[in-house]
C-alpha positions in Angstrom: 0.0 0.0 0.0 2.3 2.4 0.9 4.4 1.1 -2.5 0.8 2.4 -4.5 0.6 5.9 -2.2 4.4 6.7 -3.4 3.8 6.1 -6.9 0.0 8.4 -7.0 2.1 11.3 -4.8 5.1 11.1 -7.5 2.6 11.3 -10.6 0.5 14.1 -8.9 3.8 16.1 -8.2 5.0 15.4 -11.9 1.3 16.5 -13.0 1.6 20.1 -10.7 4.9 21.0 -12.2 4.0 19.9 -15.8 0.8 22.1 -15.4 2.4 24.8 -13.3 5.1 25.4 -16.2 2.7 25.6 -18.7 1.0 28.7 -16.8 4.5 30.8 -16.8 5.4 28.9 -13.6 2.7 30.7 -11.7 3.5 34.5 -11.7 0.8 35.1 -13.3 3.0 36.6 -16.6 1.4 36.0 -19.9 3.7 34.4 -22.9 4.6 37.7 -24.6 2.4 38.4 -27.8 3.7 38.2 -31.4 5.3 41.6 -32.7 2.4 41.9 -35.3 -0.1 42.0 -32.1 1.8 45.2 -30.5 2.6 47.1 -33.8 -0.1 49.1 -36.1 0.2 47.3 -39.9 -0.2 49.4 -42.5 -0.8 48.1 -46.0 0.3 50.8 -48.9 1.0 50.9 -52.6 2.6 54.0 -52.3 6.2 53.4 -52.6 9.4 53.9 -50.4 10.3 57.5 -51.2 6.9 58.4 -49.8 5.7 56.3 -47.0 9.1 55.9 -45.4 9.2 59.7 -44.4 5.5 59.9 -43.3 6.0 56.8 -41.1 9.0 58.4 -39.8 7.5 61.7 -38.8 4.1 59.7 -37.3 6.6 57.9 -34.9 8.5 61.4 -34.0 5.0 62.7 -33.1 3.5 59.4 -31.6 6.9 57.6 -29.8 4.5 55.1 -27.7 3.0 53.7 -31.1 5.1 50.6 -32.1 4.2 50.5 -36.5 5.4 49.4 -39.7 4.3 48.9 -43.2 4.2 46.4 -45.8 4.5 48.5 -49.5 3.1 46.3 -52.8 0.8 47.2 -55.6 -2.5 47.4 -54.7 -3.5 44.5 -56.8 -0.8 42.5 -54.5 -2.5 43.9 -51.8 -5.9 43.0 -52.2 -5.5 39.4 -53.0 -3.6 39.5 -49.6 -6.1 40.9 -48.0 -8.8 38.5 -49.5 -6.6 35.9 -48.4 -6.3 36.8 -44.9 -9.9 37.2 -44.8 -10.6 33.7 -45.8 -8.5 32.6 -42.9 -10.4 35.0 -40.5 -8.8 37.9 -39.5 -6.9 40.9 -41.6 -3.5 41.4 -40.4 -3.2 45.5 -41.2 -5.4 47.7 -39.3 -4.8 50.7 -42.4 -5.3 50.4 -45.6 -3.4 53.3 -48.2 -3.1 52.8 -52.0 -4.6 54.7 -55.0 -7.1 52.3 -56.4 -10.6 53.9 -55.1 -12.3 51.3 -56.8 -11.2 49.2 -54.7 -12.2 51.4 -51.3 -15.7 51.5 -52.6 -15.7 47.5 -52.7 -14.6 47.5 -49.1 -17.3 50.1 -48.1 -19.9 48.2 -49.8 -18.3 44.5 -48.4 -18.7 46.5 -44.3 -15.3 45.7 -43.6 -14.2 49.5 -43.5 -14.4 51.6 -40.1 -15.9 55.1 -40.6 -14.0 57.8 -39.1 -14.6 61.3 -39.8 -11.2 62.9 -38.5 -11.3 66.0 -37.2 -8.5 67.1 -39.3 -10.6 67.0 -42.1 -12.0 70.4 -42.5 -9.0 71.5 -43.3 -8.9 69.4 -46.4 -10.1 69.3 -50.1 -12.5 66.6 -50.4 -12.6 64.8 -54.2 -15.5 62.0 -52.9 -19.3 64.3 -52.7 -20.5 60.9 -51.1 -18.0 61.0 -48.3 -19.0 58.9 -45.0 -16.0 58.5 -42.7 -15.4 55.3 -44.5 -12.2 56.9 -46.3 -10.4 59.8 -46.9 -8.1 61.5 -50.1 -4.6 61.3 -48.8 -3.1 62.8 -51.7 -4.3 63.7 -55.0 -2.1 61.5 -57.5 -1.5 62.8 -60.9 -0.1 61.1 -63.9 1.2 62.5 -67.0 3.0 61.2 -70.2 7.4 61.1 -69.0 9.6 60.9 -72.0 13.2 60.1 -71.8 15.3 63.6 -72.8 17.5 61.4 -74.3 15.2 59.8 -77.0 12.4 62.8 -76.8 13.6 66.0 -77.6 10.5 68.1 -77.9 8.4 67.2 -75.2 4.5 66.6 -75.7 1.7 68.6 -74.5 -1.4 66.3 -76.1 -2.4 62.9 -75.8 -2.2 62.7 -79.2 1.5 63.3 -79.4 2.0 59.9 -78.3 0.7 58.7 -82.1 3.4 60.2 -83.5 6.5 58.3 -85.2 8.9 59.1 -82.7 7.1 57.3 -79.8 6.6 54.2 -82.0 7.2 50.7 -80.4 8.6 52.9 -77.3 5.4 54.1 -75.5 4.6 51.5 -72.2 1.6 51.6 -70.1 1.9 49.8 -66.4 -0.9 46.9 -66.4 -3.8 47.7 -64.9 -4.8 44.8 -63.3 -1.5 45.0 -61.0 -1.8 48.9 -60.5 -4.4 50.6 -58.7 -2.9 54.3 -60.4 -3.0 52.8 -63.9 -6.6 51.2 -63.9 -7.7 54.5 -62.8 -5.8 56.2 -65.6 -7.2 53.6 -68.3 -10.8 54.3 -66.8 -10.1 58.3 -67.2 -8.5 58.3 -70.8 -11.2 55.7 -72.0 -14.0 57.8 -70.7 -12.1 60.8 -72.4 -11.0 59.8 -75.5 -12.9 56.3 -75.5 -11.6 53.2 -76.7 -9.8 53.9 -80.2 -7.3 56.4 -78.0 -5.8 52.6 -77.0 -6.2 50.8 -80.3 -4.2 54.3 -81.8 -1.5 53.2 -79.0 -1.4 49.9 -79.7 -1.3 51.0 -83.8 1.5 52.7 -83.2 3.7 50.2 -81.0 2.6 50.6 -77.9 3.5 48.5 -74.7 2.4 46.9 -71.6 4.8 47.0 -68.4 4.2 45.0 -65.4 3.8 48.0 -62.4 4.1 51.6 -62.3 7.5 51.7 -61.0 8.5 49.3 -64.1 7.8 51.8 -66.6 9.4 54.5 -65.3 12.9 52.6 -65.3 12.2 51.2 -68.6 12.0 54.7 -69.6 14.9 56.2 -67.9 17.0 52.8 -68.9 16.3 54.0 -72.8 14.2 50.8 -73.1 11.2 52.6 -73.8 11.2 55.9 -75.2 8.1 57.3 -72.9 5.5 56.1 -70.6 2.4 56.8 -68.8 3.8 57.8 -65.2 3.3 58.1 -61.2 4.1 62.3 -60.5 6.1 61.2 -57.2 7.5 57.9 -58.7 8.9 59.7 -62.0 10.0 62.6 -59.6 11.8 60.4 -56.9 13.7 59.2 -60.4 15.0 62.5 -61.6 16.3 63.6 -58.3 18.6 61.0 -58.3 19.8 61.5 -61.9 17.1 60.3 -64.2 17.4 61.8 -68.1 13.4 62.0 -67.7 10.4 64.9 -67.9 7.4 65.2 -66.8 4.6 66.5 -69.0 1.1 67.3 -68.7 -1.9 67.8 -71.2 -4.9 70.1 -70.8 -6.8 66.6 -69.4 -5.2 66.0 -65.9 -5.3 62.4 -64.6 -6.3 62.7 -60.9 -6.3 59.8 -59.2 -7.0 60.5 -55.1 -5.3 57.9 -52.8 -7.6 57.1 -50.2 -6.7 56.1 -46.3 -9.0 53.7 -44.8 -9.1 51.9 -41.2 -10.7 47.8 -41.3 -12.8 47.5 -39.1 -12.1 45.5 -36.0 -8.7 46.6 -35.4 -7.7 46.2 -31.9 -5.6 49.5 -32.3 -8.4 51.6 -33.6 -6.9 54.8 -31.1 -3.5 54.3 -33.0 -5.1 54.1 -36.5 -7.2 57.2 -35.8 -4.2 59.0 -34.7 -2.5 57.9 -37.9 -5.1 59.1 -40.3 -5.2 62.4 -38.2 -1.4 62.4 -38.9 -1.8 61.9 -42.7 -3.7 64.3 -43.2 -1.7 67.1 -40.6 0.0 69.7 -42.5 3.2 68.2 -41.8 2.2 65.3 -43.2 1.0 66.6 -46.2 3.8 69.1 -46.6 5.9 65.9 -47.2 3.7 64.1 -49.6 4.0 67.8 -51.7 8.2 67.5 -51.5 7.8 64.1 -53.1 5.9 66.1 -56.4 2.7 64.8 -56.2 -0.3 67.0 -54.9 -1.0 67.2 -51.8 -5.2 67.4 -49.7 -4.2 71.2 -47.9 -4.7 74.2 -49.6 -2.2 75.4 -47.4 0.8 73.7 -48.3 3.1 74.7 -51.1 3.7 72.5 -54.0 7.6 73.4 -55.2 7.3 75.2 -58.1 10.0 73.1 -59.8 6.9 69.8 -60.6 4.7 72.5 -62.1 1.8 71.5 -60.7 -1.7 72.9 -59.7 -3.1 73.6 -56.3 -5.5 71.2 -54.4 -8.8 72.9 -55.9 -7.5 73.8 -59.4 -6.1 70.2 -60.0 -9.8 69.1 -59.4 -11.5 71.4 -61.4 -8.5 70.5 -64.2 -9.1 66.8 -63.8 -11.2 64.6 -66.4 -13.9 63.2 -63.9 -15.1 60.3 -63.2 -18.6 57.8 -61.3 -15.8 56.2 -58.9 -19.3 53.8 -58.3 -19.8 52.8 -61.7 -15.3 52.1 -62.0 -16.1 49.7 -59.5 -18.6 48.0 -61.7 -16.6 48.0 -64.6 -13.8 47.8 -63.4 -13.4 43.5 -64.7 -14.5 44.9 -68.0 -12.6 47.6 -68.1 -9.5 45.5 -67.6 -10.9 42.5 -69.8 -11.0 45.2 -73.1 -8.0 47.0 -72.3 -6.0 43.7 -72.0 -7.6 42.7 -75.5 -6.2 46.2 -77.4 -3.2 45.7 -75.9 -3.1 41.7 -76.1 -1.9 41.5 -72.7 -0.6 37.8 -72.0 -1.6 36.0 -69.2 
């Protein structure tokens, strides 16, 4: 008997300490949490030379708020998204890219959180059905870059790019991978409809994989001239790029809307980012990067020649951002058969 009472006394021993280290050895500490739990995600298309400095100066402003960002085209980013919501729960708690489309969808799908910032009145609003459910970050532009080196005359129509000197050498990023150039195909097709793309394609016209692509194809000589991000092409020529900007009379305007998903644990920090965004400090960077800022009271440097807030609106070729979202498969299904895009 006492044989028996030795063995039960051992196992229940063996059975406290196996259960009190799996409790953190009873001091009532919890296992820390994973990185991801403690930091606010933010998803972006926009690339390096912009977000890098407007995380930078949140984290100045906001020292106790631990966050990082993952930058990818906003095609990238949505499948991610869709994937993460298959498996239950989205991993960013802020969304940032320029396909408003695709901020529509979300609206619509419930998985946005409204917010109407209080910084807002102090900003230009592109969206006349504005909720809370996103807001204009910046207000993207694109125009037509040429390479100096091929170009020598610089163009100041559409039209120009049917000429002979941009044949076989004009590229276009594809619009199924880039929120800025769907909405750019959606704005010249609604323009100039769809023979503006079949001239294009007449005369030699390409297809690049992202908007960053084309830009180094151009300033690589590769093509002669493509349709182009304002910060992305500007970011290029800072550094050395043999490339030039150009606008015609039609702007392209494409607004980059912020958006918090709903659910986020770290809805205060997400607020506070928006808020941030949209600060004049904020918004004083995005302008140094050559693409147009949401304040009226921020100066664009004269050197990108571009318009105020307001007038870059009242410029721009406009657009039902309800009725992109509808045709937005179709849109991408004809462009892709001009172009004879390869899948």
């Amino acid at each position: 008997m006492a044989k028996k009472t030795s063995l039960w006394a051992l196992l229940l021993v063996m059975l406290v300490t196996m259960l009190t280290a799996a409790c953190g050895g009873g001091s009532g500490e919890k296992k820390a949490a994973p990185a991801n739990d403690k930091k606010l995600i933010i998803y972006t298309s926009m690339k390096e030379s912009l977000i890098k400095g407007i995380v930078e100066g949140f984290k100045k402003q906001n020292p106790d708020i631990d966050v990082d960002y993952q930058s990818a085209g906003a095609g990238k980013l949505m499948a991610k998204i869709a994937a993460e919501r298959q498996s239950g729960k989205i991993l960013s708690d802020v969304i940032w890219t320029s396909e408003v489309p695709d901020f529509y969808k979300m609206k619509d799908e419930g998985i946005l959180e409204k917010y109407q910032s209080p910084v807002l009145k102090e900003t230009v609003n592109p969206f006349n059905d504005y909720d809370g459910s996103f807001h204009a970050a910046r207000l993207g532009t694109l125009g037509i870059i040429i390479n100096t080196d091929k170009i020598k005359t610089a163009p100041t129509q559409w039209s120009d790019l049917l000429k002979p000197e941009y044949k076989n050498g004009f590229g276009i990023a594809n619009p199924a991978l880039s929120g800025t150039s769907y909405m750019s195909v959606a704005l010249l097709e609604k323009q100039f409809g769809w023979k503006f793309f079949e001239d294009i394609k007449a005369n030699g016209g390409r297809i690049g994989k992202g908007s960053g692509q084309v830009i180094d194809d151009t300033a690589s000589g590769e093509l002669v001239s493509s349709l182009a991000v304002d910060y992305i092409t500007n970011a290029k020529i800072a550094k050395g790029a043999h490339l030039q900007m150009c606008y015609p009379p039609e702007l392209l305007v494409v607004p980059s809307p912020v958006a918090i998903f709903k659910g986020t644990p770290k809805l205060d920090a997400a607020k506070k980012f928006v808020d941030y965004l949209l600060s004049k400090e904020a918004q004083t960077l995005v302008a140094k990067q050559g693409t147009i800022p949401v304040r009226e009271d921020v100066e664009i440097p004269a050197k990108f020649n571009l318009p105020a807030p307001k007038a870059a609106l009242e410029k721009s070729i406009k657009i039902d951002y309800k009725e992109a979202v509808k045709a937005k498969e179709d849109t991408i299904k004809k462009f892709s058969g001009i172009m004879q895009v390869k899948k």
